[in-house]
Backbone as numpy.savetxt, mean C-alpha at the origin, in Angstrom:
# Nx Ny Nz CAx CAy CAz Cx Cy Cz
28.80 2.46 4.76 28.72 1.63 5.95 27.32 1.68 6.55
26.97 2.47 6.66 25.50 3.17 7.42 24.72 2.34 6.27
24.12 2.64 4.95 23.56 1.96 4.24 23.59 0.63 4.27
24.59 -0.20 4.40 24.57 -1.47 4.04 23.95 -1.82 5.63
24.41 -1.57 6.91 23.94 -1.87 8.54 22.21 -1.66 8.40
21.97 -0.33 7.69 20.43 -0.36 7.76 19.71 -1.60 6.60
20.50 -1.67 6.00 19.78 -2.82 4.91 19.56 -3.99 5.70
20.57 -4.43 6.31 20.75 -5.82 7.29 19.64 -5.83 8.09
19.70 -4.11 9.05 18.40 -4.30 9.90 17.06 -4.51 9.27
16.88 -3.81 8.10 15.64 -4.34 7.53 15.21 -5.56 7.43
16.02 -6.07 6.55 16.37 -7.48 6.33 15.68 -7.98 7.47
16.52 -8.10 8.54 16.32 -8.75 9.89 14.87 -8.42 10.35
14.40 -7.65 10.10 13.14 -6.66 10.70 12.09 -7.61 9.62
12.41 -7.70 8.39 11.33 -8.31 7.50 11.02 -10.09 7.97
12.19 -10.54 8.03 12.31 -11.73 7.93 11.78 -11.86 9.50
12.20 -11.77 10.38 11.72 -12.15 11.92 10.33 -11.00 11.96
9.65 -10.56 11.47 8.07 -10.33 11.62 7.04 -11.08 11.50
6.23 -11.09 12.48 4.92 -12.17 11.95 4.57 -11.21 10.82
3.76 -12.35 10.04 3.35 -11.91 8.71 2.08 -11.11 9.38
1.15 -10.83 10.45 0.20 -9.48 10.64 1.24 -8.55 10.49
2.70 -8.29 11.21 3.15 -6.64 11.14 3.71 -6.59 10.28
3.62 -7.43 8.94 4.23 -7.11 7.87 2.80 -6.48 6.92
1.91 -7.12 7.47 0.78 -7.06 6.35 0.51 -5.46 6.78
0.41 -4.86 8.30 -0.07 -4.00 8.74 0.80 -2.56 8.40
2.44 -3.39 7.87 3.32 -2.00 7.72 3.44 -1.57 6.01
2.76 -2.79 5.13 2.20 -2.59 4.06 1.17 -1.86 3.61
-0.03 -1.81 4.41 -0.96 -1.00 4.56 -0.39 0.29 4.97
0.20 0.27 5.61 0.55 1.52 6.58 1.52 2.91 5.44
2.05 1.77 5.16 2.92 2.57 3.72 2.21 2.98 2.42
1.62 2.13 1.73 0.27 2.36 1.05 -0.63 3.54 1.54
-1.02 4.05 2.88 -2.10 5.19 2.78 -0.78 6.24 3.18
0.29 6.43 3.59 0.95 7.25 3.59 1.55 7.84 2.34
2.06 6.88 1.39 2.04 7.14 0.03 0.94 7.95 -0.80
-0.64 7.68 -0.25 -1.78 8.26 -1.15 -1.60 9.88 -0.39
-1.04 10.09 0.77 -1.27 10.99 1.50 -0.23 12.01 1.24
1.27 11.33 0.74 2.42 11.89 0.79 1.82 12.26 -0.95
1.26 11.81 -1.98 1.05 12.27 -3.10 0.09 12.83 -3.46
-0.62 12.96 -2.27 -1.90 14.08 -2.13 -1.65 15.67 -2.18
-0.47 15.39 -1.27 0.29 16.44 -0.61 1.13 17.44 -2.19
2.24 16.57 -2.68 2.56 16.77 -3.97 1.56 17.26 -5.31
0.22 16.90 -5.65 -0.46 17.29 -6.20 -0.54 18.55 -6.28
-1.33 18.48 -4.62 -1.70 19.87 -4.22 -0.70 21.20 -4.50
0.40 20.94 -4.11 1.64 22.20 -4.43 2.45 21.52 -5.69
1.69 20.54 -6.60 2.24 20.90 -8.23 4.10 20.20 -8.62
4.08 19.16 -7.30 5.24 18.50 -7.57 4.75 17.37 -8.15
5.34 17.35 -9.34 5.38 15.95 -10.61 6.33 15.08 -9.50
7.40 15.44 -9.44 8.11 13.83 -9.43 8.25 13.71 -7.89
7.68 14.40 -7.09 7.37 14.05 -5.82 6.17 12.87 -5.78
4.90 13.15 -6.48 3.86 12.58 -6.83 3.89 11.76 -7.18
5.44 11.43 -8.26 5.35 9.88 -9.24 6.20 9.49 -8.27
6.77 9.33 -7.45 7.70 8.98 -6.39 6.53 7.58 -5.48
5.71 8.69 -5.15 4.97 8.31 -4.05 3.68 7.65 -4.52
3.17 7.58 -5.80 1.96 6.67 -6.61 3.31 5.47 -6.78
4.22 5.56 -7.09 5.03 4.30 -7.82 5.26 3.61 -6.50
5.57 4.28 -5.54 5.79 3.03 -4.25 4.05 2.60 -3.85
3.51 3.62 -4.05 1.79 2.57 -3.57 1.59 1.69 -4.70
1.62 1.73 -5.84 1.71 0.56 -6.72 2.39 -0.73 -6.72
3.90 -0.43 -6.32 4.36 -1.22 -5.85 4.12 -2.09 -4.68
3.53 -1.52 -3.41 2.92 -2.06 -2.32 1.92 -3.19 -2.97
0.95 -2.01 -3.79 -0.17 -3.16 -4.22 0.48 -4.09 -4.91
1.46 -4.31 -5.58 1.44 -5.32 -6.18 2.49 -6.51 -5.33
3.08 -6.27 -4.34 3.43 -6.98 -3.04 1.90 -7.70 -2.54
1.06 -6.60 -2.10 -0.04 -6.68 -1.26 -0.76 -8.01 -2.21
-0.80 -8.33 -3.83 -1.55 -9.02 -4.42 -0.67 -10.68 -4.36
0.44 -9.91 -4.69 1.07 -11.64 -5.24 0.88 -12.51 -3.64
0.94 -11.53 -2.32 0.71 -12.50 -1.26 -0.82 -13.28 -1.14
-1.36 -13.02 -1.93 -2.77 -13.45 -1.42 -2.45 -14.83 -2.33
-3.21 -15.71 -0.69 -3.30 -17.35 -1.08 -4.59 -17.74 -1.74
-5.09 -18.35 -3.37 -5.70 -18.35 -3.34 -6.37 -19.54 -3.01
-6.12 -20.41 -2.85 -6.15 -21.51 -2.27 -7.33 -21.81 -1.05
-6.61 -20.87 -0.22 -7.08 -21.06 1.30 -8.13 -20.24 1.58
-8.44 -18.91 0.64 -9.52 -18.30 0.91 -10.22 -17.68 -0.56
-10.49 -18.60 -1.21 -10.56 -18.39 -2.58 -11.61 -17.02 -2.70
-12.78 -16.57 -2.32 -13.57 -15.93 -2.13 -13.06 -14.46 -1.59
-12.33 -14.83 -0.62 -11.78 -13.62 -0.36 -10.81 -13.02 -0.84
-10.04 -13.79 -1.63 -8.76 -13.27 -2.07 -9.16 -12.79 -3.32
-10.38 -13.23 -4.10 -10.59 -12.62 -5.03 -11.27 -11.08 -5.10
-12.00 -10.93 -3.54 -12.33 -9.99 -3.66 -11.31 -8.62 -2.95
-10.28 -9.29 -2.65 -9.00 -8.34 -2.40 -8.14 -8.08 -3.70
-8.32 -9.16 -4.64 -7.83 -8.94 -5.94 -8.56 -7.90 -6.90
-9.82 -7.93 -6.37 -10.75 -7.00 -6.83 -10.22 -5.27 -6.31
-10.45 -5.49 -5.40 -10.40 -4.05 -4.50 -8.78 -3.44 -5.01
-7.57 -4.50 -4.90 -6.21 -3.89 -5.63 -6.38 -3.48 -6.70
-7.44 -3.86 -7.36 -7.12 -3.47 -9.00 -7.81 -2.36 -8.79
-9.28 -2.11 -8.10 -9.68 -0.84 -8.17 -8.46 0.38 -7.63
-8.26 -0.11 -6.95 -6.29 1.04 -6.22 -6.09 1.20 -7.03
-5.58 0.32 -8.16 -4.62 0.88 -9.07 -5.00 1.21 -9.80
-6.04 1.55 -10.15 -6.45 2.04 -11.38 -6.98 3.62 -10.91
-7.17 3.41 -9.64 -7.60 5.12 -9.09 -6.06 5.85 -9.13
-5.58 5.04 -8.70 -3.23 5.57 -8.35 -3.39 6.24 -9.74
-3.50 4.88 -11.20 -2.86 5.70 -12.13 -4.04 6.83 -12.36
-5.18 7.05 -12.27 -5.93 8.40 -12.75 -5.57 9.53 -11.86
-5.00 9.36 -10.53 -4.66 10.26 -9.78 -2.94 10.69 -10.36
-2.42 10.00 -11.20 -1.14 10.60 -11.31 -1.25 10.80 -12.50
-2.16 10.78 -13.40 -2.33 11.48 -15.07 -2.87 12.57 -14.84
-4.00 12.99 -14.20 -5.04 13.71 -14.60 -4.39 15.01 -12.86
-3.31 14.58 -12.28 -3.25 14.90 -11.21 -4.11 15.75 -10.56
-4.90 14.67 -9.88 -5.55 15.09 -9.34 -5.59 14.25 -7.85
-5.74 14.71 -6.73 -6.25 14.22 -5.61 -7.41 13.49 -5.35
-8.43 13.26 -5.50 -9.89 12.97 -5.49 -9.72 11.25 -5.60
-8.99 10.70 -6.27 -8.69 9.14 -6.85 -8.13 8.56 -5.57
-7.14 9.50 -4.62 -5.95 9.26 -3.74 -6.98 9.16 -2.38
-8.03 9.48 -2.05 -9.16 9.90 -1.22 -9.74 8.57 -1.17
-9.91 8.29 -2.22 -10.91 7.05 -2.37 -10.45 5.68 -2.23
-8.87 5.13 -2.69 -7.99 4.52 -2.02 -8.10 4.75 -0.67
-7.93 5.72 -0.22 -7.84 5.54 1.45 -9.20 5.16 1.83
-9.73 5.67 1.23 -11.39 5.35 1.71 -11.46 3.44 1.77
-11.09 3.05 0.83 -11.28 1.49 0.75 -9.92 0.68 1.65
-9.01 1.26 1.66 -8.10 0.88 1.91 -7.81 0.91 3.53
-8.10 1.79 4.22 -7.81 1.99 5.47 -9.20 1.03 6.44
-10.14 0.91 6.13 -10.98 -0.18 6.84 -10.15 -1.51 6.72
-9.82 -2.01 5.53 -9.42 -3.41 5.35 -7.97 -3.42 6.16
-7.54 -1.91 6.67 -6.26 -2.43 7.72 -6.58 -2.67 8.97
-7.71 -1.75 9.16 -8.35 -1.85 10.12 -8.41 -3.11 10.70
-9.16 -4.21 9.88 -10.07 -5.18 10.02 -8.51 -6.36 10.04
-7.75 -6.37 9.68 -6.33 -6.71 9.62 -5.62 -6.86 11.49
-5.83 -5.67 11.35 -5.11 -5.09 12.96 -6.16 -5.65 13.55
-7.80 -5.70 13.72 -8.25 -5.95 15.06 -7.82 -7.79 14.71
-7.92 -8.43 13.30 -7.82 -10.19 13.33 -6.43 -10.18 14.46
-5.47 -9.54 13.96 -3.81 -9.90 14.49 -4.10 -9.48 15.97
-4.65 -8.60 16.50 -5.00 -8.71 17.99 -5.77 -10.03 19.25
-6.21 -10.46 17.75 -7.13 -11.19 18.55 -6.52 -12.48 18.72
């Protein structure tokens, strides 16, 4: 019962969001993921780690298929750019487990929410 009521609220929560607090809770999940598998590295949990690289992958690949290219051709390519660099740091950070890959995602990643949050303010 509880499961299916929270699914609905999601649901409801996704669908009635402007697309900024959707874009911003995408981001938001994405550096918590690099952070929550930073964490796992560090104390040597495998499937805590693949838990938490597989949902930031997944984000990114949410985060890509939304980009219009259409309307901002220039920019979307260079967000298409910057996802692929993510993912390609995600998977060296979950082979070689290491943290250092998960750092550098946030490094690129947390300005462009930044810059996200101050557009949707304005």
């Amino acid at each position: 019962m509880y499961n299916r009521a929270a699914n609905v609220y999601r649901r409801v929560f996704v669908d009635s969001a402007p697309p900024s607090r959707i874009l911003d809770e995408l981001y938001g999940g994405l550096l918590q993921d690099c952070q929550d598998a930073t964490r796992c590295i560090l104390s040597m949990d495998r499937a805590g780690k693949g838990k938490h690289i597989s949902r930031a992958l997944a984000i990114l690949g949410e985060l890509e298929a939304a980009l219009d290219r259409r309307a901002a051709p220039e920019l979307t390519q260079n967000l298409a750019a910057l996802y692929n660099f993510a993912r390609a740091r995600l998977f060296a950070a979950s082979v070689n487990m290491d943290a250092a890959p998960l750092a550098e995602v946030e490094r690129v990643i947390r300005p462009i929410r930044e810059a996200f949050q101050e557009a949707a303010r304005r």
